[in-house]
C-alpha positions as CSV (number, residue, x, y, z in Angstrom):
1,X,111.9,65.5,74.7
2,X,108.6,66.9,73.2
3,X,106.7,64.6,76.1
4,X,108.8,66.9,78.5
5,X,108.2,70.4,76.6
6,X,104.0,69.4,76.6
7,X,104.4,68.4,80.5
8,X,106.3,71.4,81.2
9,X,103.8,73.6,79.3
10,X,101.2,72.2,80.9
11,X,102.3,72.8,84.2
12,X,103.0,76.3,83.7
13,X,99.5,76.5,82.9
14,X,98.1,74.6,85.7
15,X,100.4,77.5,87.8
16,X,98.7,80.2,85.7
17,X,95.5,78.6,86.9
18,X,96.0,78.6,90.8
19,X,97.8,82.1,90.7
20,X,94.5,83.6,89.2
21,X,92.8,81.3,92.3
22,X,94.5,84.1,94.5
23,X,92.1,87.0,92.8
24,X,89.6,85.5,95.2
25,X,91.2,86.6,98.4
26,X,92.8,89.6,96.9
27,X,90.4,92.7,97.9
28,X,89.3,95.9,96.0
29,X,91.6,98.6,98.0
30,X,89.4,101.9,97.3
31,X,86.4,100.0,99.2
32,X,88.4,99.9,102.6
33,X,89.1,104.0,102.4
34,X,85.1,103.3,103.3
35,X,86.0,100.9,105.7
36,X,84.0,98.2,103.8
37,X,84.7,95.1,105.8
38,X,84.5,92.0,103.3
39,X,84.8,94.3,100.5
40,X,84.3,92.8,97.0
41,X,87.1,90.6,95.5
42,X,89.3,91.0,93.0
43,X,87.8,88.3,91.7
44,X,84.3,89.3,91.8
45,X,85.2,92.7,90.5
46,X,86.5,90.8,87.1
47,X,83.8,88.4,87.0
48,X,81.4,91.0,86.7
49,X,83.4,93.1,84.5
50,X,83.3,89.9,82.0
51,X,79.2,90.1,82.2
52,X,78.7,93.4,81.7
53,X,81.5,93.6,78.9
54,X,79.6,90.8,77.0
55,X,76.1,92.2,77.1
56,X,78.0,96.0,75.8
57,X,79.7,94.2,72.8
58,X,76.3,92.5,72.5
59,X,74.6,95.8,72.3
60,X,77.2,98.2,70.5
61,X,76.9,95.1,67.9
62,X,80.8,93.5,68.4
63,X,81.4,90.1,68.6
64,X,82.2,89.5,72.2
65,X,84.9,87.5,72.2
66,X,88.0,90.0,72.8
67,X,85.7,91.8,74.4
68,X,85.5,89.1,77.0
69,X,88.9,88.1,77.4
70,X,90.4,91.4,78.2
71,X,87.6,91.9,80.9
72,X,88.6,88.5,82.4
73,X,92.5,89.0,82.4
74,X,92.5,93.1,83.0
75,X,93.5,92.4,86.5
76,X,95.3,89.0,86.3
77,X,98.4,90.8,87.2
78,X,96.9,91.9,91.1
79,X,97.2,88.3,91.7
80,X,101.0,89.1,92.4
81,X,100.9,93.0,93.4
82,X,97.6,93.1,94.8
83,X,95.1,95.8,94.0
84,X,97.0,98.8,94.7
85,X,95.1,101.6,95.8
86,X,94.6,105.3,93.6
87,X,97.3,107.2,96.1
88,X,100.2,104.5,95.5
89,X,100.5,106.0,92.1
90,X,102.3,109.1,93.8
91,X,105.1,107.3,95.0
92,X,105.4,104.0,93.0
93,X,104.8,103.4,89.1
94,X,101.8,101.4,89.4
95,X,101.9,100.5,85.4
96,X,105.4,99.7,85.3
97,X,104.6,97.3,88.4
98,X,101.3,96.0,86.5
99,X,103.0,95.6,83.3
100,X,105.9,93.8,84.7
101,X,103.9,91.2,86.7
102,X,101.7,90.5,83.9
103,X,104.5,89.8,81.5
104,X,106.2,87.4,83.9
105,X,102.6,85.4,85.1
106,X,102.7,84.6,80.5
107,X,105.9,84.5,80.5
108,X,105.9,80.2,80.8
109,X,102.6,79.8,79.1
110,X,102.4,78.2,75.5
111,X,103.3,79.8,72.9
112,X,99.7,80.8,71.7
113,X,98.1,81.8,74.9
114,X,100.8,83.9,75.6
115,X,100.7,85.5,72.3
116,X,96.9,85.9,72.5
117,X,97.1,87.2,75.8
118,X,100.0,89.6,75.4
119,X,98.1,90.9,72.0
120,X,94.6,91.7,73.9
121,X,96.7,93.7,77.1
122,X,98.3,96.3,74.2
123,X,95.3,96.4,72.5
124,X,93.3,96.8,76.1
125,X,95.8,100.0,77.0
126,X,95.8,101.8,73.3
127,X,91.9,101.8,73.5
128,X,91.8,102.1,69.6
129,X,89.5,99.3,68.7
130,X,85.6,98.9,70.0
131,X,86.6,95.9,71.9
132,X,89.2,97.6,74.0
133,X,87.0,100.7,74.3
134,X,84.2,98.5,75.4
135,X,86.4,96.6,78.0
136,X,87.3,99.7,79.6
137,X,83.8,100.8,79.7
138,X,82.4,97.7,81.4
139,X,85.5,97.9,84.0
140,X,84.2,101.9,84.8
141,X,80.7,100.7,84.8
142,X,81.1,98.0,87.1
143,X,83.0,100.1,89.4
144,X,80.2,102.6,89.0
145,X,77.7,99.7,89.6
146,X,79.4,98.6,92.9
147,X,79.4,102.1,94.6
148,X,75.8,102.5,93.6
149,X,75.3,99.2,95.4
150,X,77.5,100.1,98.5
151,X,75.9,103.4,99.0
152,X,72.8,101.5,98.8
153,X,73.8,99.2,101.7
154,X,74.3,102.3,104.3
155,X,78.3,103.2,102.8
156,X,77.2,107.2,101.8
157,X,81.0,107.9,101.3
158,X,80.6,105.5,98.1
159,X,78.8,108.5,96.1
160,X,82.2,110.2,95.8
161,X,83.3,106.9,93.3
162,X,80.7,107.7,91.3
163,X,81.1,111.8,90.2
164,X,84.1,111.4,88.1
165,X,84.2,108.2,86.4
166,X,80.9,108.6,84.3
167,X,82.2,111.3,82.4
168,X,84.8,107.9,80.9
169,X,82.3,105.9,79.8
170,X,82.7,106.1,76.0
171,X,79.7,103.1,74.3
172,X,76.1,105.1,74.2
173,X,75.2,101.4,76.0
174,X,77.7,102.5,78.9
175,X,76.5,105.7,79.2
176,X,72.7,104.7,78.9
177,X,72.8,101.8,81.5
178,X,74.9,103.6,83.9
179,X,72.2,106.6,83.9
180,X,69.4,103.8,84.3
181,X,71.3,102.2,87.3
182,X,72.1,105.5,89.0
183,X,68.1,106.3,89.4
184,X,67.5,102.8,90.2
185,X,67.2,100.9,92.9
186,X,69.3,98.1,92.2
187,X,67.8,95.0,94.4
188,X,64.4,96.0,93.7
189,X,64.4,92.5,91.2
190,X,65.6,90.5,94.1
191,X,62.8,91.7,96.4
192,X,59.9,91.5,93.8
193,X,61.1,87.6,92.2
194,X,61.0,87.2,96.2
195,X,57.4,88.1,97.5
196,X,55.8,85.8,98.9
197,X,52.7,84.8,96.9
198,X,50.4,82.0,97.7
C-alpha cells in the first residue's frame, strides 16, 4: 500500500513537471498588443524573474531562498490559463482563475511540497515579508527590463510598459538597477566581450 501511495506521489509530480514544460510555449500576452512576433515565454519571463530575484535578496541582505521559489512558481498557474492579458480583468476574475488553477496543479503533490508551495503563494500576495516584497520587485523589474530591451530592438510602443510600473518597485536595489538599466544600453556587454581583437 505505501509502495502504491510513493508511486502515486511520484507520479503526480512527474505531471507537475511536464505541465510547468508548457510555460515554454505559453507566450507573454501584453507583448503581442505590440505585435511582437516570437514574443518572450512564459517561461523565459520566470526564469529571469528567478535571476534577478536572487541577486535583490543578495543585495537587500535576505537569504535567497524564498525569494527564489516564489519567483520560479509566481506564474506556474499560466501553464493551465495561459497569460492572460491586462484587459481580461474587466470581464473575468483573473485572480480567482489564477488562484483556482494553482491550487489544483498542488493539489496531488506530496504533502510537503504542496505545503511549501501553498505557504510561499500567500505569503507572495500579502507582500509583508522582504522575501515577498522582493519577489514582486524582480517580477516588475524584469518586466521593466524586457520593454527596455524591446524598445531597444525597433518596438517604440514598448516605452508605454515602462511609465507606470517603476513607481512599484519597493527594494532601493530595484529602484537603483532599474534607473541604471533605463539610461543604459543594455547589449552594449554583448557587443564589447564580442569585438574582434587580434
Amino acid at each position: 500500500m505505501k509502495s502504491e501511495a510513493s508511486g502515486n506521489s511520484h507520479k503526480a509530480a512527474l505531471n507537475f513537471i511536464s505541465e510547468a514544460g508548457l510555460l515554454k510555449r505559453v507566450t507573454r500576452s501584453g507583448w503581442s498588443v505590440l505585435g511582437i512576433e516570437n514574443a518572450e515565454s512564459v517561461a523565459d519571463h520566470s526564469f529571469r524573474c528567478a535571476v534577478i530575484g536572487y541577486v535583490l535578496a543578495r543585495m537587500e541582505k535576505v537569504p535567497p531562498y524564498k525569494a527564489l521559489l516564489m519567483t520560479i512558481f509566481n506564474d506556474i498557474h499560466e501553464a493551465r490559463i495561459t497569460d492572460l492579458h491586462k484587459m481580461a480583468g474587466r470581464y473575468i476574475d483573473v485572480v480567482g482563475a489564477e488562484d483556482k488553477s494553482f491550487c489544483e496543479q498542488i493539489a496531488s503533490l506530496p504533502r510537503e511540497i504542496k505545503s511549501e508551495l501553498a505557504d510561499m503563494r500567500k505569503e507572495y500576495k500579502k507582500q509583508n515579508t522582504r522575501e515577498g516584497i522582493i519577489a514582486r520587485d524582480a517580477d516588475i523589474l524584469e518586466c521593466l527590463i524586457q520593454a527596455k530591451e524591446y524598445r531597444e530592438y525597433g518596438f517604440t510602443e514598448a516605452s508605454k510598459f515602462m511609465k507606470k510600473a517603476p513607481q512599484f518597485l519597493k527594494t532601493k536595489s530595484a529602484r537603483r538597477l532599474w534607473r541604471l538599466a533605463k539610461s543604459a544600453k543594455l547589449n552594449d556587454w554583448w557587443f564589447k566581450l564580442s569585438e574582434f581583437k587580434r
